[in-house]
Wavefront OBJ file of the C-alpha trace (Angstrom):
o trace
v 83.987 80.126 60.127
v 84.303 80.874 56.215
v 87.161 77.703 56.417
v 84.819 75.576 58.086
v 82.088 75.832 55.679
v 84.203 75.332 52.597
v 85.250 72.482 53.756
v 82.788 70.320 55.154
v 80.471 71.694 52.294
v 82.073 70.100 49.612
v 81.472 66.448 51.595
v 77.698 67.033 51.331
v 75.015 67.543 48.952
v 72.625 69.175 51.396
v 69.323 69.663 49.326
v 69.107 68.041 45.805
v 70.227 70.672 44.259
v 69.726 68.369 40.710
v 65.906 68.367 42.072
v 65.757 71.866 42.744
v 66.970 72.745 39.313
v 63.898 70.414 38.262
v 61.530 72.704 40.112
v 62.912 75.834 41.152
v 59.233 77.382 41.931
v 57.936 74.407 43.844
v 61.128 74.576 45.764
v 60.982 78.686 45.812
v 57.666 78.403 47.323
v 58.463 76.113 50.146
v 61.477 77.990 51.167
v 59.244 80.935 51.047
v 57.659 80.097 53.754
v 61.092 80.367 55.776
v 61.808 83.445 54.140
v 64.854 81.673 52.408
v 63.756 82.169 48.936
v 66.028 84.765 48.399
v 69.449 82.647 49.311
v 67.645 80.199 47.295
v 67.607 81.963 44.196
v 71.257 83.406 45.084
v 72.087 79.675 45.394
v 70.746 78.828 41.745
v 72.528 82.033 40.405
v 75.753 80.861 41.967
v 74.729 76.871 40.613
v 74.438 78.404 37.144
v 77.976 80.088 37.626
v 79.381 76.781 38.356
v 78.114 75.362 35.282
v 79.046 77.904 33.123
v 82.502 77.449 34.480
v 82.477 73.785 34.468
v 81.743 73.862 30.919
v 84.323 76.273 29.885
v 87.032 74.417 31.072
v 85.941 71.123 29.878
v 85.329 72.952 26.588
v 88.909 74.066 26.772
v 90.188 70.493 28.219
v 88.560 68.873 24.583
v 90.444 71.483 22.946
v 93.887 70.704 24.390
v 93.300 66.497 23.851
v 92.355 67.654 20.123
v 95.259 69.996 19.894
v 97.847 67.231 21.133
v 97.126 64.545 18.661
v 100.406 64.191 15.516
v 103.488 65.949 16.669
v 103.024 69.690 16.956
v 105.403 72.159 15.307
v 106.723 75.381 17.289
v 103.683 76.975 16.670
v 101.456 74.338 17.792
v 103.470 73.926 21.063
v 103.100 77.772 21.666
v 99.269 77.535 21.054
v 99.389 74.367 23.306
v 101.464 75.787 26.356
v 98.581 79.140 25.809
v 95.872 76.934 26.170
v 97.654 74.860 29.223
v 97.609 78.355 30.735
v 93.671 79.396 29.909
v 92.764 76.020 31.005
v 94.606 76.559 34.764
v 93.094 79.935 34.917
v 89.455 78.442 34.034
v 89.740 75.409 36.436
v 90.850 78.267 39.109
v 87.431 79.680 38.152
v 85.480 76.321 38.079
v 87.278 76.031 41.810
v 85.773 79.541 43.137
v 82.389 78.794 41.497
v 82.011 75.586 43.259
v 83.101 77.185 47.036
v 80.870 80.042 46.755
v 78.206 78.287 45.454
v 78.628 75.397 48.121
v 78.633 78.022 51.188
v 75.550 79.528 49.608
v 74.034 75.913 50.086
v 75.288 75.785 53.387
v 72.523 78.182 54.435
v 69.503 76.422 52.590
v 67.553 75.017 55.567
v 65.409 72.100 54.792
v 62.279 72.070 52.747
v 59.354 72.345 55.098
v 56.346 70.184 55.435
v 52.922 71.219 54.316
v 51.968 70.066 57.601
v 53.990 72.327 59.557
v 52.853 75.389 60.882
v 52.462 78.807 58.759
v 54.404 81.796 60.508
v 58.023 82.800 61.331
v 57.521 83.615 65.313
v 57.285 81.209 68.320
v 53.939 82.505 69.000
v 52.499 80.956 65.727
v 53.078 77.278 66.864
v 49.441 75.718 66.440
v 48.059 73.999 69.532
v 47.643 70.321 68.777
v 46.039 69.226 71.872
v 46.685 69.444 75.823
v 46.501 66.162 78.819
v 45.857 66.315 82.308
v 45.013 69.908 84.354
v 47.252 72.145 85.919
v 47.149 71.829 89.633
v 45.443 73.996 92.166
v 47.128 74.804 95.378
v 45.485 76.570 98.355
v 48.989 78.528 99.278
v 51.769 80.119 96.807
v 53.337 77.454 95.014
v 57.596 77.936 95.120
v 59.559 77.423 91.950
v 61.913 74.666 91.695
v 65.101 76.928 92.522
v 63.203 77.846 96.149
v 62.624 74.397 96.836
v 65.787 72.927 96.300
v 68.226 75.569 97.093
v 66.273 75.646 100.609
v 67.864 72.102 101.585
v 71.057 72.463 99.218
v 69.720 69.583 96.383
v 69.707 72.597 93.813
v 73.108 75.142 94.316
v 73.653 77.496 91.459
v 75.630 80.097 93.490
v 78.643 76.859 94.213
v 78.113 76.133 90.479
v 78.990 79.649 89.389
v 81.893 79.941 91.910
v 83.286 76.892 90.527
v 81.900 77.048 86.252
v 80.451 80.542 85.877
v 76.689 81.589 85.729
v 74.213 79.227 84.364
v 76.236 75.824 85.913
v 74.208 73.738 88.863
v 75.073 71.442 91.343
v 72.452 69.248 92.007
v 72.611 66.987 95.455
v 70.750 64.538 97.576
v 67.673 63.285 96.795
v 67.154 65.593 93.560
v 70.119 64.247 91.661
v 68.962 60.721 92.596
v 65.527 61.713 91.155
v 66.929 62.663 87.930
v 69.399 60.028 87.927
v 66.092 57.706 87.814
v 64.231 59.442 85.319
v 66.924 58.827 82.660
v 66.879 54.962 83.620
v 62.861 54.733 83.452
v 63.198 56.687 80.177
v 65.642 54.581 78.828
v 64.400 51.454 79.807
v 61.206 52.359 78.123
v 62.611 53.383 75.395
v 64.597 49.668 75.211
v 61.081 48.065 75.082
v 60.355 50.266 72.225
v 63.020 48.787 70.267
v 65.663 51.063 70.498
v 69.439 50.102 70.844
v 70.958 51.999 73.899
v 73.719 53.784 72.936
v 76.527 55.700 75.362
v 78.192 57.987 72.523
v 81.474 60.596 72.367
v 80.699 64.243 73.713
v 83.501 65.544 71.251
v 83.029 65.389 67.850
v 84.714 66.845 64.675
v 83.518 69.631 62.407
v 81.476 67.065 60.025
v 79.241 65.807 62.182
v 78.558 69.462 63.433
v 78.076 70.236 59.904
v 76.443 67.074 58.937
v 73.654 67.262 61.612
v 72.995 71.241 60.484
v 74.857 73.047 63.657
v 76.876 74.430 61.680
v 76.845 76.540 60.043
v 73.677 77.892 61.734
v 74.249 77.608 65.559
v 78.031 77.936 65.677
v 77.650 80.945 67.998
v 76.046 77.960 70.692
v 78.795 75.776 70.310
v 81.793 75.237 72.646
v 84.755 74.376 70.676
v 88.266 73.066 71.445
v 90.511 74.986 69.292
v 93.548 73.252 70.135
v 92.137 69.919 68.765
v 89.503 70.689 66.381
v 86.567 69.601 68.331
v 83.291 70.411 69.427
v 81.309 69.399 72.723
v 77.768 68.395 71.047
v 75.004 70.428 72.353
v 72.606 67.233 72.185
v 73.460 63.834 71.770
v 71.698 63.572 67.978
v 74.923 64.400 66.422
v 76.857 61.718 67.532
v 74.072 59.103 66.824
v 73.528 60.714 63.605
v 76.847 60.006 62.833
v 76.981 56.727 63.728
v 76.597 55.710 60.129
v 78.219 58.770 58.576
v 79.364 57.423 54.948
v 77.692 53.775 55.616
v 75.576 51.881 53.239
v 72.549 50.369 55.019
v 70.065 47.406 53.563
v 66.673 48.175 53.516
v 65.869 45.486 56.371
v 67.828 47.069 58.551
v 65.315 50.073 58.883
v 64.045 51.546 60.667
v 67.598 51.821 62.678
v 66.499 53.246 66.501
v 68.787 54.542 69.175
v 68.337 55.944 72.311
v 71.645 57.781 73.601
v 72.500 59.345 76.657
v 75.197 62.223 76.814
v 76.213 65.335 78.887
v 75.560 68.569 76.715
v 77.057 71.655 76.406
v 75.435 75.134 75.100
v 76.619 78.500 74.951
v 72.386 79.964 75.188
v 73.954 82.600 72.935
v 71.390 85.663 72.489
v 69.683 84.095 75.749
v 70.842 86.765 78.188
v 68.202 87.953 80.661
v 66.018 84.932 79.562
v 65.257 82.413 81.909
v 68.752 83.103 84.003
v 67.009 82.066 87.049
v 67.510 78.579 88.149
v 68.074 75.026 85.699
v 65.376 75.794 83.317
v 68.300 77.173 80.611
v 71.655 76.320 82.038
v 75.762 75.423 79.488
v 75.432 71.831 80.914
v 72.757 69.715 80.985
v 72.150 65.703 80.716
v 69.707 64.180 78.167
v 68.286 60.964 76.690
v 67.980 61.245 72.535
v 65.890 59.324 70.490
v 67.281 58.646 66.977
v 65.508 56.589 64.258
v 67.243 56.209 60.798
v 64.653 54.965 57.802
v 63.351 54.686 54.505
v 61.639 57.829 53.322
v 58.106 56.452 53.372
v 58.350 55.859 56.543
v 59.295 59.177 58.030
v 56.360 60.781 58.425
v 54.484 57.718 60.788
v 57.489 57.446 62.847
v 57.438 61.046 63.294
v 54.007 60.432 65.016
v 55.696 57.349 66.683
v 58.001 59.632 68.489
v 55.780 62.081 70.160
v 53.879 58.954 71.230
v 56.737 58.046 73.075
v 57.238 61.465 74.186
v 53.868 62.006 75.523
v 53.014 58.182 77.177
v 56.761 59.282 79.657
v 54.926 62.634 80.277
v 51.864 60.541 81.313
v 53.477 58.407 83.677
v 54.987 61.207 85.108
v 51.782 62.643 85.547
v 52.762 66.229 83.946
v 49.820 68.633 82.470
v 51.010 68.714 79.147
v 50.114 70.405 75.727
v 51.605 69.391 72.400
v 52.274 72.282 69.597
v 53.129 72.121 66.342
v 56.011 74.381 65.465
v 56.022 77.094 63.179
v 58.327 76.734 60.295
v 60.090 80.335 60.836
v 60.692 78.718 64.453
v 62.051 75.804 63.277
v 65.943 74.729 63.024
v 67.729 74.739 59.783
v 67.314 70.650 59.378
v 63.759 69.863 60.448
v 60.764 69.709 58.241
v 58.138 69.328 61.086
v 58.448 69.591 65.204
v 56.310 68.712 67.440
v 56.793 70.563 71.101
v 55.840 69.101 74.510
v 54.978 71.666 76.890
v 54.696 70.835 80.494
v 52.951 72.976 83.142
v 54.832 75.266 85.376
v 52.666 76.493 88.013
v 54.818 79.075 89.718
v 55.536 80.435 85.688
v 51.973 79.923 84.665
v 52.422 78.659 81.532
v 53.707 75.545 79.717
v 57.769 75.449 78.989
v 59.078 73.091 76.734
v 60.358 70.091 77.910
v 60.550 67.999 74.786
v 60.958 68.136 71.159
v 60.427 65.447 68.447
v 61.651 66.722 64.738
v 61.674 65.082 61.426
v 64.741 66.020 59.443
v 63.510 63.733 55.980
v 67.213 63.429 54.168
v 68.903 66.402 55.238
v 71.438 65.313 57.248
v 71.349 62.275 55.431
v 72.772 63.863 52.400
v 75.084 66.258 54.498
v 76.353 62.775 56.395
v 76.212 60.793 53.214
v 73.923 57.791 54.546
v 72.595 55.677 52.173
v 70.233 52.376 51.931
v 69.762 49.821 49.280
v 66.494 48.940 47.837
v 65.889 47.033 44.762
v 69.606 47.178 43.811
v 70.172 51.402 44.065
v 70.947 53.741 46.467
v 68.722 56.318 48.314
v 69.759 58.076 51.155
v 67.903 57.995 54.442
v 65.376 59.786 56.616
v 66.392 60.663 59.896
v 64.292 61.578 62.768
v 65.415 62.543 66.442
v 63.601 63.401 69.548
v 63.691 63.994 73.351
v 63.214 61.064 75.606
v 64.470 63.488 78.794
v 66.302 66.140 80.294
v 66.238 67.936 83.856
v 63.404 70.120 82.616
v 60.997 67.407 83.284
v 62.306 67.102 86.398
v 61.997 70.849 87.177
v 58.328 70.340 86.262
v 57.089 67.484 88.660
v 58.971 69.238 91.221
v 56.554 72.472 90.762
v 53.358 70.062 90.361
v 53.622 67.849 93.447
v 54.713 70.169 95.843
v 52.783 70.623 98.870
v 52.756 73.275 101.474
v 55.536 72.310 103.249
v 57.581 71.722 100.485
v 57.038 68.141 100.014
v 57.742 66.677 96.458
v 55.599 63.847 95.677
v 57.651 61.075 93.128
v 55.979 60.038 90.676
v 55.764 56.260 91.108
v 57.149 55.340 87.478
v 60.954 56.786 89.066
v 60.868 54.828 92.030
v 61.572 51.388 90.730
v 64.455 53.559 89.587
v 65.849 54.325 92.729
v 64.017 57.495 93.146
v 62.570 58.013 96.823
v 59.194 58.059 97.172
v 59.109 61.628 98.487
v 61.957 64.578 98.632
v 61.432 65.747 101.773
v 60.309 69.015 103.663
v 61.986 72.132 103.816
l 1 2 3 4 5 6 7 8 9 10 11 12 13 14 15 16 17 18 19 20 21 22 23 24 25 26 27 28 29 30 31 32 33 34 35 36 37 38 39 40 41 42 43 44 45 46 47 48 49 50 51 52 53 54 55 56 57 58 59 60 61 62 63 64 65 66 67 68 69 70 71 72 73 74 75 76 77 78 79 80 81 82 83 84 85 86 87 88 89 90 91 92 93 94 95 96 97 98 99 100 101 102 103 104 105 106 107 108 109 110 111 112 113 114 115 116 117 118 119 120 121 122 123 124 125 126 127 128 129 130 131 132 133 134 135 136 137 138 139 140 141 142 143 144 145 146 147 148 149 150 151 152 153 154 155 156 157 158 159 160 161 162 163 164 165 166 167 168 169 170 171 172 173 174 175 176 177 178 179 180 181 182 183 184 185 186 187 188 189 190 191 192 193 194 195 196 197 198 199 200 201 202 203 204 205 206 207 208 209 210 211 212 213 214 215 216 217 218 219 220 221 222 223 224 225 226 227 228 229 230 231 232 233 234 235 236 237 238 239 240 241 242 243 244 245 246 247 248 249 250 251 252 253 254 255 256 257 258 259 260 261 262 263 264 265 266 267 268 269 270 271 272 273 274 275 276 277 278 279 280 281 282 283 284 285 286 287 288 289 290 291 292 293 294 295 296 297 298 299 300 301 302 303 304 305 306 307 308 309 310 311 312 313 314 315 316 317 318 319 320 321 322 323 324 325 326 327 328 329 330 331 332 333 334 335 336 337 338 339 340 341 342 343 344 345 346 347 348 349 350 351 352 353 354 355 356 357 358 359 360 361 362 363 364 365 366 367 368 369 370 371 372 373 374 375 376 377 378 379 380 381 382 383 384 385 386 387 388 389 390 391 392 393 394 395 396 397 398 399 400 401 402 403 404 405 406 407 408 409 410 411 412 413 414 415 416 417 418 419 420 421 422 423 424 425
């Protein structure tokens, strides 16, 4: 893991480290709220190492062109071939400052927004508002595992005799169900203006890197030692690399896309929660939202995204709430994240079944992606969000049950292909 740091960090500049020398306390403060401020100041330590060395050997370097001017006498050529050595030795040094000081920066998560919520637990999210109201039933609701595995649409035990725990079959009228909730997502998302986009699954260490899974989440990543690749966990880190090291103009933004990919987690540190059922499974299908823009414009499509987010949990009809994240809950690249929670009777609570996060220039700077305005260079924002996964399929299929077992559709999937009912038990 060392290796992979060391080497995809020196591609990125991760925070501006030339702004946080600016304002070390303003950026102390922020990062205090993620309790990073101490790898922050171990970072600046380490930045003021690098300097130090960086200067010695360029003071050495000016020495050596000064030294070399006329033709040197034996002396001079011994002085000459002693300073040849002291410079090696101090570039050697530059060399170890910059790596150490570059996996230190690795760890700096992203500067939080003001906005986002105080606390470092998943309990201090801050309710932003609920829709609709859970339903009432006159008999004891089943969970989606009971109702599906009753007719063979849901089979976990013939997904972990073929893949292990945690893989699911899904048959029948289910699969077709969620089959058409990634078409009515996407197709609303394409009237929203984003570009549909069917990306790779396997990706190389930068764009794990570049997006902020690495170094971070490594221990949730499947990886393919024999080629050097890594099955993405979501499909925002192959559209954020879809203009890794690209130059955009400023009428190009915002840039939306709207992928759709098979993922693959490990759920490492996940064991005995959530085991039962799809809720948290290795392999899962999902429709991404990615927007690429110019900094003043983050913050407004931020809000444009849980829009989105929350009109498809509308037409779906799910009992929703909306939180606002806490920052110590929050992953290393996102400033702000908003949380859709949708209502699981048989649970009692509301799960998560979307997330909308603004990452500002984070992986912008780790991806180097750039715009042009007014003849210069500034990198992007990037945003990314949920349009859908199985989880909000898990949810209607608590909501609409009846006693029987009957699972209304909800009539936005059924132009889809969905059937208007799945049927008893």
């Amino acid at each position: 893991m060392k290796g992979i740091v060391c080497r995809a960090a020196r591609l990125a500049k991760v925070i501006d480290l030339k702004a946080a020398r600016q304002d070390p306390d303003g950026f102390r403060a922020a990062l205090a709220r993620r309790e990073a401020e101490k790898d922050f100041d171990e970072l600046l330590a380490a930045d003021a190492r690098w300097r130090e060395a960086t200067e010695h050997a360029e003071s050495l370097r000016a020495e050596q062109k000064r030294a070399s001017k006329g033709k040197p006498g034996p002396d001079e050529l011994a002085q000459l071939k002693e300073l040849s050595a002291r410079i090696e030795m101090a570039m050697r040094q530059q060399a170890d400052a910059a790596q150490y000081r570059d996996e230190i920066l690795a760890r700096i998560p992203n500067l939080p927004d003001p906005t986002a919520a105080d606390g470092m637990d998943e309990e201090d999210a801050q309710l932003v508002r609920t829709w609709g109201q859970p339903p009432e039933f006159g008999f004891e609701p089943k969970d989606h595992l009971e109702l599906g595995s009753a007719r063979g649409w849901i089979d976990m035990a013939r997904g972990a005799r073929l893949s292990g725990s945690r893989f699911a079959y899904r048959i029948g009228d289910v699969a077709v169900t969620e089959m058409a909730l990634y078409q009515f997502v996407l197709a609303k998302l394409r009237g929203q203006g984003f570009l549909t986009v069917l990306p790779p699954i396997l990706v190389g260490e930068r764009a794990m890197y570049g997006t902020g899974f690495l170094p971070t989440e490594e221990s949730n990543l499947y990886r393919l030692e024999r080629d050097d690749l890594y099955l993405t966990g979501t499909s925002e880190v192959a559209l954020a690399g879809i203009h890794t090291d690209e130059r955009l103009e400023e009428d190009e933004l915002p840039a939306k896309y709207a992928g759709f990919t098979t993922n693959f987690r490990r759920e490492a540190g996940a064991a005995g929660k959530d085991t039962r059922g799809m809720f948290r499974v290795h392999q899962f299908d999902k429709v991404e939202m990615y927007v690429f823009c110019a900094p003043e414009q983050s913050k407004q499509i931020h809000e444009e995204l849980l829009a989105h987010e929350e009109e498809i949990a509308q037409e779906l009809g799910l009992p929703y709430r909306v939180m606002n994240i806490s920052v110590g809950d929050l992953g290393a690249p996102a400033a702000k994240k908003y949380d859709i929670e949708a209502w699981f009777p048989t649970q009692q609570r509301y799960r998560e079944i979307t997330s909308c996060s603004n990452t500002t220039d984070y992986q912008a700077r780790r991806l180097n992606i750039k715009f042009r305005r007014d003849g210069k260079l500034e990198f992007v924002h990037t945003l990314n969000g949920t349009g859908a996964t199985a989880r909000a399929l898990l949810s209607i299929m608590e909501n609409f049950q009846d006693e029987g077992g009957k699972i209304a559709v909800p009539e936005a999937l059924r132009q889809f292909g969905a059937p208007t009912s799945i049927g008893r038990l």
